[in-house]
C-alpha positions as CSV (number, residue, x, y, z in Angstrom):
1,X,137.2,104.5,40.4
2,X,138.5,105.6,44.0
3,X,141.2,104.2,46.1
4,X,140.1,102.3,48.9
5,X,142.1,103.7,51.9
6,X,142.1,102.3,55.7
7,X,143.4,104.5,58.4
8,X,145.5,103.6,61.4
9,X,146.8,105.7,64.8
10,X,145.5,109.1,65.3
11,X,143.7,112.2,63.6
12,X,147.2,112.9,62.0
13,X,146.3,110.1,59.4
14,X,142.7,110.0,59.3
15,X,142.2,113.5,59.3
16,X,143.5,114.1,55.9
17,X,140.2,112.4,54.8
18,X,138.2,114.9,56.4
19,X,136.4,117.2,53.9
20,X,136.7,120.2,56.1
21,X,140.3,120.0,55.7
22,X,140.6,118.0,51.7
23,X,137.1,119.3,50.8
24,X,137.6,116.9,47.2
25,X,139.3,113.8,48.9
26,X,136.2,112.0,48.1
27,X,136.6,112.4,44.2
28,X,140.1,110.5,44.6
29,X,139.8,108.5,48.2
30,X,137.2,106.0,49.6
31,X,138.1,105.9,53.8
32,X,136.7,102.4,54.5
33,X,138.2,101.9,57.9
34,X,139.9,103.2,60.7
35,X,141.6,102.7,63.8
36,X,141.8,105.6,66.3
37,X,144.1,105.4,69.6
38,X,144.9,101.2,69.7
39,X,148.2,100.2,70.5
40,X,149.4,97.9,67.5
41,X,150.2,95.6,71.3
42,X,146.2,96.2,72.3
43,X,145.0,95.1,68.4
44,X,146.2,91.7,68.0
45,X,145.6,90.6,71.5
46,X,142.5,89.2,72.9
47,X,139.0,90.6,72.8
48,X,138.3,92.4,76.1
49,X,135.1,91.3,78.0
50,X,133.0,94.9,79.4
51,X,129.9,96.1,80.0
52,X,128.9,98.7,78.4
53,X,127.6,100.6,81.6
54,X,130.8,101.3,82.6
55,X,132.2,102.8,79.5
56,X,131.2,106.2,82.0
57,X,133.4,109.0,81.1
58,X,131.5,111.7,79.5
59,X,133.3,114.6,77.7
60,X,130.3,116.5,76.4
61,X,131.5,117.9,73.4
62,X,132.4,114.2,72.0
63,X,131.0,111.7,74.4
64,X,129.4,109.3,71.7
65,X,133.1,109.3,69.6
66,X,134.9,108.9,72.7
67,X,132.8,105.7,73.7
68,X,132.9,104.8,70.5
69,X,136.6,104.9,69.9
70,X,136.9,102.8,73.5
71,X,134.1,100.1,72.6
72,X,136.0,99.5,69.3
73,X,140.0,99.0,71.2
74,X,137.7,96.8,73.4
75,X,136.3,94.6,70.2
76,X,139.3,95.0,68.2
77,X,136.7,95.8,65.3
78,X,139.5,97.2,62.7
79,X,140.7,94.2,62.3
80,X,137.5,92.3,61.1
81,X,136.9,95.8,59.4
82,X,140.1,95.8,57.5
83,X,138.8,91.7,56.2
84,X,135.6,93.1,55.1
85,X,136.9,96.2,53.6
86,X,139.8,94.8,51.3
87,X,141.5,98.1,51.3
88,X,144.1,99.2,48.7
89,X,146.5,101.3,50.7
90,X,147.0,101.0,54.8
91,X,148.1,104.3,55.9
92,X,149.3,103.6,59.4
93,X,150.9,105.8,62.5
94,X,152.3,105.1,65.4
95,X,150.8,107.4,67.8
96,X,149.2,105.2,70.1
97,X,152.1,103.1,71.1
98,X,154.4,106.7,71.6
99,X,151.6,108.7,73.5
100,X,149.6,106.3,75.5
101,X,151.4,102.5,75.6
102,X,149.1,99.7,76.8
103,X,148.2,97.9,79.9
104,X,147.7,94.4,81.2
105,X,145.3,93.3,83.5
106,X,145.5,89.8,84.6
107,X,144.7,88.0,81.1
108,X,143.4,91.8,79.5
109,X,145.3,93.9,77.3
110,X,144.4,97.3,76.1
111,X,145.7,100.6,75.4
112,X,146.6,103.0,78.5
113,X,144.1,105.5,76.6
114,X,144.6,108.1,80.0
115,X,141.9,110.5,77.7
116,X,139.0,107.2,77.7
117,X,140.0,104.3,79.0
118,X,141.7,105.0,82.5
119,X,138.9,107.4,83.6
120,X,135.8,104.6,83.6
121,X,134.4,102.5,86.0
122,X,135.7,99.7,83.7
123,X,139.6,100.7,84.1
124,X,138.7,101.3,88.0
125,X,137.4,98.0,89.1
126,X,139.8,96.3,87.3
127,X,142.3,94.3,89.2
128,X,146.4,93.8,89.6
129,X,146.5,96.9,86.7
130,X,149.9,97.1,85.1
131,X,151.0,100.3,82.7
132,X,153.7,100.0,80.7
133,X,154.8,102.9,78.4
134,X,157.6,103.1,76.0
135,X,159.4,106.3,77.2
136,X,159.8,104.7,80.9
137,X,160.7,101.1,79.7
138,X,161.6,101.2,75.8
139,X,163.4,98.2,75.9
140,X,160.0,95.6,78.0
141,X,158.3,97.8,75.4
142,X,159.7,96.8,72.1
143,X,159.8,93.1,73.6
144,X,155.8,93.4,73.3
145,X,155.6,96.2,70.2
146,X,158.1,94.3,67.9
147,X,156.4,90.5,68.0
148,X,152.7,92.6,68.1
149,X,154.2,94.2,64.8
150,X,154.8,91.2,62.5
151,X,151.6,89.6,63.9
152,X,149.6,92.2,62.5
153,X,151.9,92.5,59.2
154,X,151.1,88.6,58.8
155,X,147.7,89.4,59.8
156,X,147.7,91.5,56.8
157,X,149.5,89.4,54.0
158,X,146.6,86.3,55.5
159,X,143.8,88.0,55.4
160,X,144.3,91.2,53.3
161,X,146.5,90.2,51.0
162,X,146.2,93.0,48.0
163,X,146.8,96.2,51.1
164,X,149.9,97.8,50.6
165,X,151.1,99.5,54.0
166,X,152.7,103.2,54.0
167,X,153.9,104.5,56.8
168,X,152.8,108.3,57.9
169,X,155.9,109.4,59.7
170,X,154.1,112.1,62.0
171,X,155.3,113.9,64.1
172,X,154.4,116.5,67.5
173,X,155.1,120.0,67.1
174,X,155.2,123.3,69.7
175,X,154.7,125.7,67.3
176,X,151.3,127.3,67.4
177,X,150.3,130.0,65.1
178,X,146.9,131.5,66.6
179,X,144.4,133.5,64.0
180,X,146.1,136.6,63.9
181,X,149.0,135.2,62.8
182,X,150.9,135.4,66.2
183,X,153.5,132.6,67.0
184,X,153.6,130.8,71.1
185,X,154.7,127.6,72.1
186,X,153.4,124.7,74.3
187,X,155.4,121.8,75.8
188,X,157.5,120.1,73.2
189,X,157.7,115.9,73.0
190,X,160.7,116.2,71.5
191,X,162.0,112.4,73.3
192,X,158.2,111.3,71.9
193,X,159.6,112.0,68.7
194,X,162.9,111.0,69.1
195,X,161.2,107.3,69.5
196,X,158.7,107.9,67.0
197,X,161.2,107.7,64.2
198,X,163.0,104.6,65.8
199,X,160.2,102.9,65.3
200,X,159.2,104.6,62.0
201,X,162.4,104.1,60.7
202,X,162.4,99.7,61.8
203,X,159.4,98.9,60.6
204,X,160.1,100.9,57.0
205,X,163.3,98.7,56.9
206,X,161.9,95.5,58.0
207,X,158.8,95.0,56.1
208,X,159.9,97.4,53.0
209,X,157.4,100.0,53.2
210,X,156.5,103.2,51.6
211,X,156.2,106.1,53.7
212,X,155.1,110.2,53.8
213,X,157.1,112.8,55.5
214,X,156.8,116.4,55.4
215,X,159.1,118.5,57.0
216,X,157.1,119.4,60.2
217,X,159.5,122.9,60.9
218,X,157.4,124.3,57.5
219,X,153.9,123.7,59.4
220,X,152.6,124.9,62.7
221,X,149.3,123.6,64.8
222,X,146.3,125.4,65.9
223,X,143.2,125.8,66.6
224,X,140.0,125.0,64.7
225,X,136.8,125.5,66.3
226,X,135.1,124.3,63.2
227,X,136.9,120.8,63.8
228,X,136.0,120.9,67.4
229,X,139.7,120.2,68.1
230,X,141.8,121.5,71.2
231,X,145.0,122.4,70.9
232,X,147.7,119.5,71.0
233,X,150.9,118.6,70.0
234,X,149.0,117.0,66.4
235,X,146.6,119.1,65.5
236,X,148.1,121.2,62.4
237,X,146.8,124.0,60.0
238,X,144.7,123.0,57.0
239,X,148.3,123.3,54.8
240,X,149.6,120.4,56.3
241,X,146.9,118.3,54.9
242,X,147.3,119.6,51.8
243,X,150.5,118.7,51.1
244,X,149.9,115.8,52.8
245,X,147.6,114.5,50.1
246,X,149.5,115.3,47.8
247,X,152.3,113.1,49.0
248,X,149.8,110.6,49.0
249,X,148.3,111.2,45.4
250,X,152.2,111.1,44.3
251,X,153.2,107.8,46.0
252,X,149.8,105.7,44.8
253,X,150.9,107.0,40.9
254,X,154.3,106.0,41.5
255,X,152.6,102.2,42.1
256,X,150.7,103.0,39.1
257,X,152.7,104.4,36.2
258,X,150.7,105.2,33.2
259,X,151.9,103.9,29.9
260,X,152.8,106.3,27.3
């Protein structure tokens, strides 16, 4: 029988159920649903009223994913997804809320998603727009993030009550190895990820949660053409998923020992 897994945050979670990168993950790991680029502040708030129409920006190469990805922040699907679903294990990261933060529009609330969101007709006719990201304002953010945070956990315990929630402590790296083995570097976010593992760190505390971590100095990111990825701060060599499954595999036997 498979685990049933639910994936929150970014492609640094969800892409370690990708069978380009874990071509067996299936044999171990049902994906059942995910969350890509909502703010934890953006998912337990309000629906967001929008027509469709205006969901315009196009990037070619991924304009039905990107749509797709806004429609759902818009709906809050996940968390009617997670009821349905009755996951085993939530495997959540905190991406959204480092990278992108949220904003509020009158009554509105949704994440500042500056690769979507911000660049539709939607976001531009919108009135009295307000951005608010953690790195410029940690302390009016974590007045939002940390209430936002135990409603979802109590979200969870209501309404999926046999989910256990481990933490993927991600994290950006500037070390990109290109395919002949050649080593450059790109901007560093090293204050992204100095905020990053505050907010790991509290909510592993708080709510007593399990959590991965590789050491992020042993892997470097590139390029995949094959994944139709650009090159950012996340997206790692096929190693890193690797070990990070195993991590995985590891923590679920821990939960269940077998008798001898």
């Amino acid at each position: 029988m498979t685990v049933k897994i639910a994936c929150y945050g970014s492609c640094i979670t969800r892409d370690n159920f990708n069978s380009k990168l874990n071509k067996n993950y299936k044999e171990r790991y049902e994906c059942v649903a995910t969350s890509l680029h909502t703010s934890i502040i953006s998912l337990v708030s309000p629906r967001v009223p929008f027509d469709e129409m205006q969901l315009d920006h196009v990037d070619i190469k991924s304009a039905y994913r990107n749509k797709r990805i806004v429609i759902e922040e818009l709906n809050r699907n996940f968390l009617e997804d997670l009821k349905d679903s009755q996951p085993d294990y939530l495997i959540m990261d905190f991406f959204p809320d480092i990278y992108f933060g949220v904003v509020f529009s009158q009554d509105q609330i949704f994440t500042n998603n500056d690769w979507y969101i911000t660049r539709t007709s939607f976001y531009r006719k919108l009135h009295d727009k307000f951005a608010l990201k953690i790195g410029n304002n940690s302390a009016d953010y974590l007045s939002v993030w940390l209430p936002a945070v135990n409603k979802f956990m109590q979200f969870l315990k209501d309404n999926v009550p046999n989910c256990e929630v481990i933490i993927n402590k991600a994290r950006f790296s500037n070390r990109l190895l290109d395919d002949t083995g050649n080593l450059s570097y790109i901007s560093p976010l090293d204050s992204h990820n100095e905020i990053w593992n505050v907010l790991d760190n509290f909510v592993i505390s708080k709510y007593d949660l399990k959590y991965i971590e590789l050491d992020h100095n042993n892997y470097y990111i590139s390029h995949q053409p094959t994944l139709g990825w650009d090159i950012f701060q996340l997206h790692y060599q096929d190693n890193y998923y690797h070990d990070f499954l195993q991590q995985l595999d590891k923590t679920i036997q821990s939960n269940n020992p077998v008798n001898t």
